[in-house]
Backbone bond lengths (Angstrom), bond angles and torsions (degrees), N, CA, C in turn:
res aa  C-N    CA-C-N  psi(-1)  N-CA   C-N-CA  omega(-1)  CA-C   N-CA-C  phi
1 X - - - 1.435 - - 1.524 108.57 -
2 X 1.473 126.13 123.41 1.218 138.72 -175.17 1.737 89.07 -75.56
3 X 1.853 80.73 161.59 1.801 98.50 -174.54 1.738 91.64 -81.45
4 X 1.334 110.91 158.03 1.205 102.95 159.43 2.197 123.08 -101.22
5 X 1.202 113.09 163.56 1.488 113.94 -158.42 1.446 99.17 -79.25
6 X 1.403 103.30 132.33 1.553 109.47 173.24 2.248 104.06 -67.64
7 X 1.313 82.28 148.97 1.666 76.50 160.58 1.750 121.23 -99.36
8 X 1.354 104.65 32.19 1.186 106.18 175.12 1.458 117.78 -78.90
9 X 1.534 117.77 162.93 1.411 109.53 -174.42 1.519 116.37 -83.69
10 X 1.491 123.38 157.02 1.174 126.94 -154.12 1.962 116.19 -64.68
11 X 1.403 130.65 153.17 1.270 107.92 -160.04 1.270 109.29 -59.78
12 X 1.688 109.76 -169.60 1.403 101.60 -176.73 1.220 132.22 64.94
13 X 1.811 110.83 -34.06 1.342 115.39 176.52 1.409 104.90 -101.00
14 X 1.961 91.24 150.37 1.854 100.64 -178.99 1.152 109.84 -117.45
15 X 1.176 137.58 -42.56 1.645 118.65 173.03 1.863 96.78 -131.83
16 X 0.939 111.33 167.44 1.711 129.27 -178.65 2.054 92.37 -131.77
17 X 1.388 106.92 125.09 1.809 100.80 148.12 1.337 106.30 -99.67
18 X 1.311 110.32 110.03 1.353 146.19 157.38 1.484 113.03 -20.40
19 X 1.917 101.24 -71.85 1.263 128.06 144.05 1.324 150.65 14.94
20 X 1.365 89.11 -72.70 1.630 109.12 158.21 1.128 135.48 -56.44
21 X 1.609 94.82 -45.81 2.023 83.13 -172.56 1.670 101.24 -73.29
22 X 1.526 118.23 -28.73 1.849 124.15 178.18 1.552 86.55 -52.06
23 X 0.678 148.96 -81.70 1.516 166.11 -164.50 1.801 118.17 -27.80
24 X 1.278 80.29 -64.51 1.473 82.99 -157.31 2.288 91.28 -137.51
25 X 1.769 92.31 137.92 1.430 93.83 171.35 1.432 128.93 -61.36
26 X 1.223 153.52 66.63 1.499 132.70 -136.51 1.856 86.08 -90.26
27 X 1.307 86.38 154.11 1.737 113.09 -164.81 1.564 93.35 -125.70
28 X 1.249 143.66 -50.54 1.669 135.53 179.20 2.018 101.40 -126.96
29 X 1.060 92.91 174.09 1.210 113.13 162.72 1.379 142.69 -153.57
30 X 1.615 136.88 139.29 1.350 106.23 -142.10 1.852 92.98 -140.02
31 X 1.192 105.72 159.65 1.722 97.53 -164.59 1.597 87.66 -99.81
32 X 1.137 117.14 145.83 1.892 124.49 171.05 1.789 108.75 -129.08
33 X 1.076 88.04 152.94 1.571 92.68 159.86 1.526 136.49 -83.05
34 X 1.015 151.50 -143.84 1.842 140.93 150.21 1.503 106.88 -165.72
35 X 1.158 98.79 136.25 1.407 107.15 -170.44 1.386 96.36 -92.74
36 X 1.386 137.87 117.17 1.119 155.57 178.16 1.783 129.16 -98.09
37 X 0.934 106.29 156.54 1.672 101.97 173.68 1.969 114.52 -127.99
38 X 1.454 119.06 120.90 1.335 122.62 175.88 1.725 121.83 23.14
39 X 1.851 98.23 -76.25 1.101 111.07 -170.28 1.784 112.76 -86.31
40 X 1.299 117.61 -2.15 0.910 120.81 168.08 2.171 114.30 -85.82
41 X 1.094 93.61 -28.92 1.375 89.15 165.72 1.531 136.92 -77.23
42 X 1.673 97.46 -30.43 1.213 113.40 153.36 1.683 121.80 -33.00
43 X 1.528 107.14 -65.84 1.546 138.29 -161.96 1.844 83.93 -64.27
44 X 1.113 127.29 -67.91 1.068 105.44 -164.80 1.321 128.43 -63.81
45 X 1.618 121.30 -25.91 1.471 132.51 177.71 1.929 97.62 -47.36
46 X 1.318 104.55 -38.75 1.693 101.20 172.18 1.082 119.57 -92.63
47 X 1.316 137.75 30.50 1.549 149.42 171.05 1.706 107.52 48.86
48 X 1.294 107.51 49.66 1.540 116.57 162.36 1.568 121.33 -100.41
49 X 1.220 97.02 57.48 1.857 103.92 170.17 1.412 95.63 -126.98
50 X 1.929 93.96 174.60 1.772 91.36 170.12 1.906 82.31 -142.42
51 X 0.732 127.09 160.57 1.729 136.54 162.00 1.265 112.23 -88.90
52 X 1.421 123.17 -53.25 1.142 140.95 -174.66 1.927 104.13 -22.00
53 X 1.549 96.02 133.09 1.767 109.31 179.12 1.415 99.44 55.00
54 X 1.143 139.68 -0.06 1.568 135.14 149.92 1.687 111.79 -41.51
55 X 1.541 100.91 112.34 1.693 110.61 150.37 1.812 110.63 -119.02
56 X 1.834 90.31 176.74 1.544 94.17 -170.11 1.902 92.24 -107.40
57 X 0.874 150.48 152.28 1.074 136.05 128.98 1.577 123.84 -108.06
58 X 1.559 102.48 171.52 1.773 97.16 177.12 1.460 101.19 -113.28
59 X 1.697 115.90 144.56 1.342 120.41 166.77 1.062 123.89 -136.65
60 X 1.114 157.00 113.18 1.110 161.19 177.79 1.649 130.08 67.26
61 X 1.954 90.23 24.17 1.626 91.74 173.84 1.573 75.70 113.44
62 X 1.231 130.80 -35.80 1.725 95.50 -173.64 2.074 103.06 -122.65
63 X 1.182 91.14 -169.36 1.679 94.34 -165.81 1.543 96.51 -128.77
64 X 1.080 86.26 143.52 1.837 109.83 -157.78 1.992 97.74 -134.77
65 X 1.440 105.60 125.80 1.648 105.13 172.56 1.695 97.32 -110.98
66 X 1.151 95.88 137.48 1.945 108.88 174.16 1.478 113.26 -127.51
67 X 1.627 89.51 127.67 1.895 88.18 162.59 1.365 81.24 118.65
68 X 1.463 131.92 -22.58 1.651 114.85 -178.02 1.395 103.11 -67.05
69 X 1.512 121.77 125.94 1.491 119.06 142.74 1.387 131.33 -106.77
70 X 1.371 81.51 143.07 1.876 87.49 176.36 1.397 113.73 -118.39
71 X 1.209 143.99 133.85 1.248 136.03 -133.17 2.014 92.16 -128.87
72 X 1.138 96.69 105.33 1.782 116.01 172.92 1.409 106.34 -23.16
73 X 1.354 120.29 118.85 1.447 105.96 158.06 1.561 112.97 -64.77
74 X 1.567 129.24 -177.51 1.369 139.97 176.60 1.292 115.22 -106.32
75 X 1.435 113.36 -4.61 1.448 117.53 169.87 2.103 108.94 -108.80
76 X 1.447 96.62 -22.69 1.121 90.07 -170.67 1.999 142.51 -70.00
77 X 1.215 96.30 -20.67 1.280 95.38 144.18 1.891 133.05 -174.66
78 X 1.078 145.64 157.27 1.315 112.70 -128.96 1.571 89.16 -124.85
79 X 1.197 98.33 -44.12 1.707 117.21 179.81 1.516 122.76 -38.64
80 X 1.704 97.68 -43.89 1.708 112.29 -156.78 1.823 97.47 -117.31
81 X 1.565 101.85 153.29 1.440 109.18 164.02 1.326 125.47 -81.05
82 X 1.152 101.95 115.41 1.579 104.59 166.55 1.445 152.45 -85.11
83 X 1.310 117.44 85.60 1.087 123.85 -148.78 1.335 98.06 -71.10
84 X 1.153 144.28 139.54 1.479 135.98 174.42 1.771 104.59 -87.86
85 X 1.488 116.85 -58.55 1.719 103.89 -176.99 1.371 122.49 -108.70
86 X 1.151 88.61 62.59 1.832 117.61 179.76 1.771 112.91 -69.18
87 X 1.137 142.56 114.21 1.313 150.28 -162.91 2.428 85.66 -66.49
88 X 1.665 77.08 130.55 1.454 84.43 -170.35 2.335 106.67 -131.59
89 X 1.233 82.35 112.30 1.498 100.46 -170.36 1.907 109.56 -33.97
90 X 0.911 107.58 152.97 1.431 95.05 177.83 1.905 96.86 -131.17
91 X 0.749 109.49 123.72 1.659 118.79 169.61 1.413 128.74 -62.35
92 X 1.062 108.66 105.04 1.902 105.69 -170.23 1.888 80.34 -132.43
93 X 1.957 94.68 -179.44 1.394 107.65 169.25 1.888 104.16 -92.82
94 X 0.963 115.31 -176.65 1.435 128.73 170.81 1.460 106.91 -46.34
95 X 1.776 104.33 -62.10 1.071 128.78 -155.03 1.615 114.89 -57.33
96 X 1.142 111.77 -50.27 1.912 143.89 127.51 1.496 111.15 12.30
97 X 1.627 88.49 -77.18 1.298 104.23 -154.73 1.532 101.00 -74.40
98 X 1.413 132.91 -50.55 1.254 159.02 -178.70 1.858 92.15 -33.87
99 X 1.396 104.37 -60.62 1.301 112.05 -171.88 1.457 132.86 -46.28
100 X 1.391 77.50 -39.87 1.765 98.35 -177.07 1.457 123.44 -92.86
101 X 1.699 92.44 -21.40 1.217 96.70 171.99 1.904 133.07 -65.76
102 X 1.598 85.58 -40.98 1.105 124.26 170.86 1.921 114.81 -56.16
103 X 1.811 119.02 -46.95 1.179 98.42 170.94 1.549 102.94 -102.79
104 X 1.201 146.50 58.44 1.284 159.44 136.63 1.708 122.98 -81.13
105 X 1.342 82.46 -38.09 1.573 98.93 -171.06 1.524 101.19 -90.77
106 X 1.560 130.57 -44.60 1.390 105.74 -174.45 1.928 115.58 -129.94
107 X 1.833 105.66 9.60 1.143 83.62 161.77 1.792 89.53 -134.11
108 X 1.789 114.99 60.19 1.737 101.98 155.47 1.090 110.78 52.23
109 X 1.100 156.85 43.89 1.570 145.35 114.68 1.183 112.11 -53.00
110 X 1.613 108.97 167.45 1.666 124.19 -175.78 1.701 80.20 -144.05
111 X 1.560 85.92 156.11 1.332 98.27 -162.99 2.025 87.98 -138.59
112 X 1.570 90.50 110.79 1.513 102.20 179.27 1.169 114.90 -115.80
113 X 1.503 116.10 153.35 1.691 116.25 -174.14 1.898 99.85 -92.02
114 X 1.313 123.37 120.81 1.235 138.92 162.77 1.449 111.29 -55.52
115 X 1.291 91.07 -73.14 1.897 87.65 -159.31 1.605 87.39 -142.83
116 X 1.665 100.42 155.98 1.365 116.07 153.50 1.490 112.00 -107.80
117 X 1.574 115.56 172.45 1.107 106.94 -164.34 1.750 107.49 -176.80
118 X 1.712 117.31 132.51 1.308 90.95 -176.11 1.474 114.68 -83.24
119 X 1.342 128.82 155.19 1.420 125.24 166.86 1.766 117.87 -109.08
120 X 1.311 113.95 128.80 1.487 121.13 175.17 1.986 96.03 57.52
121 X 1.280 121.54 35.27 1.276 98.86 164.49 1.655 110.71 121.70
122 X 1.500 95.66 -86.50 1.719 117.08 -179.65 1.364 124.37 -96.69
123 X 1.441 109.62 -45.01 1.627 94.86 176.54 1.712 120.63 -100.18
124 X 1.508 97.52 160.72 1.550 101.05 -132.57 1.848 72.05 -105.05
125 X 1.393 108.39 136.28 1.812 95.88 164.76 1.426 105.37 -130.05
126 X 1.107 121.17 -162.65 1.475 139.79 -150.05 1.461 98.97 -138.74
127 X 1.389 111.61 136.54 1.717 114.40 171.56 2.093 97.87 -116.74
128 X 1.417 93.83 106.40 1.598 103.16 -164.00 1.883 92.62 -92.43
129 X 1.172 124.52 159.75 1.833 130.60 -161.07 1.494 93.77 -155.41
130 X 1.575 103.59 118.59 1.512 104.93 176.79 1.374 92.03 -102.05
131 X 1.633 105.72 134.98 2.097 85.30 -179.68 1.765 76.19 -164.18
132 X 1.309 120.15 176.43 1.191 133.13 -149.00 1.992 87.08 -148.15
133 X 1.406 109.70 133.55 1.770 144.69 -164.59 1.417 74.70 -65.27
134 X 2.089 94.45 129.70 1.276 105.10 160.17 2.024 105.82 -103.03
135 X 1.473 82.16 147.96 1.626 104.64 172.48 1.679 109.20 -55.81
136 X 1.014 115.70 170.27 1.595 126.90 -157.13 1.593 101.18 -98.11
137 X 1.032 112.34 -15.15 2.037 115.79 171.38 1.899 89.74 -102.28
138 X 1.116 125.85 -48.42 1.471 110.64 175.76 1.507 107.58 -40.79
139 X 1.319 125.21 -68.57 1.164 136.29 178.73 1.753 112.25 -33.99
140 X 1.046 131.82 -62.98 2.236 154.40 132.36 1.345 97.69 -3.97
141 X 1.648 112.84 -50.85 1.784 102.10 -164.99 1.653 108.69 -78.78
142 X 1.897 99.20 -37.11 1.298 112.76 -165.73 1.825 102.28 -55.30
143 X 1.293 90.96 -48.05 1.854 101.46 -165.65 1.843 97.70 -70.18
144 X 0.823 124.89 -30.73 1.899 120.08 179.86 1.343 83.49 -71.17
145 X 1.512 132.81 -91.16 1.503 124.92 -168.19 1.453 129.64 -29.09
146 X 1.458 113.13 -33.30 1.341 120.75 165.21 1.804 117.42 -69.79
147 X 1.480 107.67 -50.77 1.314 95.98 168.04 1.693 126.38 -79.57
148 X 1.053 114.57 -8.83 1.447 116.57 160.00 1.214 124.02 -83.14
149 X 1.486 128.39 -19.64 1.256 115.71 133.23 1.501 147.82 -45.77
150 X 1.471 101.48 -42.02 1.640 111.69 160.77 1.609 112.63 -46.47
151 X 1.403 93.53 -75.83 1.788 98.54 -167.03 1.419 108.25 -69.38
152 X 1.156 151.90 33.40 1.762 162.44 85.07 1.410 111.48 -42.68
153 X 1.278 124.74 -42.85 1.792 101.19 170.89 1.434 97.07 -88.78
154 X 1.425 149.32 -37.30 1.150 122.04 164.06 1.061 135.78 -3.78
155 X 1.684 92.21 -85.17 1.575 129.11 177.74 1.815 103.51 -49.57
156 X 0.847 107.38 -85.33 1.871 95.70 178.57 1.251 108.25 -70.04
157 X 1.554 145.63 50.32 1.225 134.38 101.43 1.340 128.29 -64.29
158 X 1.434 99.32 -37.75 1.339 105.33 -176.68 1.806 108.39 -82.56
159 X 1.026 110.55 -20.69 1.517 105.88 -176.97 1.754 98.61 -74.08
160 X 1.271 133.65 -30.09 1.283 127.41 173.86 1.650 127.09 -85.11
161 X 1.477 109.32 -9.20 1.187 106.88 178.52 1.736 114.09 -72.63
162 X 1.923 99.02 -33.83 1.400 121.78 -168.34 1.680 111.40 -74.78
């Protein structure tokens, strides 16, 4: 008897917004870095973030995500304040930023953070999704296609067990 699959998120990875793709169509996706602080890295090694209502915006040449919290551990540090939903820099090149800035500004995209995730170990990055707000029957089609996908692997599970 095979194990069955956790629904946990894949290794390496720490939170997924779910959210987003219900949300919003994403059309590219782009890997970032995050500028972090001590006790905030701490917090996440124990999966105390949420994504949820997380956007990215651009300001003044750099890119800023808001609304992520990460929730202080009580051991983690004693000295410093911990702000938990503190606007937290995200690391791109110029070239990056220019890009996005550029289709934000004149063809309406929103630019949402997907997933975090560790890379090679220590640094923690960001999976950023340029995708454009789905309509409220988009949203109707998405959720029938999703559950009609289910009850089709159902159904031919069960047609192969028999």
């Amino acid at each position: 008897m095979g194990k069955k699959k956790s629904k946990q998120a894949a290794p390496g990875s720490i939170v997924r917004n779910k959210r987003a793709t219900f949300e919003f169509k994403i059309e590219e996706k782009i890997e970032a870095g995050l500028e972090l602080q001590g006790w905030e890295v701490k917090s996440l090694r124990m999966g105390k973030v949420t994504l949820a209502d997380t956007y990215v915006f651009i300001k003044e040449g750099e890119c800023w995500m808001h609304g992520c919290t990460i929730t202080p551990l009580n051991t983690a540090s004693t000295h410093t304040y911990c702000e938990p939903a503190r606007l937290k820099k995200l690391l791109l090149n110029r070239r990056e930023i220019d890009k996005l800035e550029g289709l934000v500004e004149r063809q309406g995209y929103t630019i949402v953070p997907l997933s975090l995730y560790w890379r090679k170990g220590a640094w923690v990055k960001v999976e950023i999704g340029l995708g454009k707000g789905k309509k409220e029957h988009d949203k109707r089609d998405a959720s029938k296609e999703r559950d009609w996908e289910r009850e089709k692997s159902r159904t031919l599970k069960g047609a192969v067990r028999k």
